[in-house]
C-alpha angles and dihedrals in degrees: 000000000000102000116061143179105237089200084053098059108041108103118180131213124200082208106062141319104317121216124218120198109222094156146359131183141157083265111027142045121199122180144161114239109205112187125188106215100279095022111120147182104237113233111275133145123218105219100206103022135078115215125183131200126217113191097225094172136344135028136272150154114269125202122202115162116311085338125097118176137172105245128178136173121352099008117129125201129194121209109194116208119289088022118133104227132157144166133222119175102231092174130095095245136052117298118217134196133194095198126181113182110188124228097041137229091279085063099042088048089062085050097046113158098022115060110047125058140175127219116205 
């Protein structure tokens, strides 16, 4: 279906960020971050993939690089490939992200293993 409700689709969890699918293609990922205050992204990097951030509703920290900034409603953030980049919502509300990642998980799937890592 290529026209969505983006209310529709945020779903929440009290357990961690919760990701919500809007569209996937061969070239494009396109999800609905939903983030309980506290709740984070931890710091990882895509080696072969751009991802950007747009700040739908909510407020959180936001690292890029060596980079972290306070970003809040209608800000929007790009993390190149091999960039480390990750989100905490630092606020006192929800926190909600409209994120596209290119190529898409089709893409990501034929690289497993080596474009997609995790820092403690």
């Amino acid at each position: 279906m290529p026209f969505k409700n983006i209310k529709e689709t945020s779903s929440f969890s009290s357990e961690k960020m919760k990701k919500n699918k809007v569209f996937e293609t061969s070239r494009l990922n396109c999800d609905l971050y939903c983030f309980e205050p506290g709740q984070e992204q931890k710091v990882h990097s895509h080696d072969d993939q751009d991802k950007i951030y747009l700040v739908i509703e909510g407020a959180g920290t936001f690292k890029v690089g060596n980079e972290e900034r306070l970003l809040s409603k209608d800000m929007v953030i790009l993390a190149e490939g091999g960039v480390d980049h990750g989100v905490k919502n630092t606020g006192t509300g929800r926190l909600t992200l409209f994120v596209m990642v290119a190529p898409g998980s089709h893409h990501s799937h034929q690289s497993h293993g080596h474009g997609h890592s995790h820092q403690a």
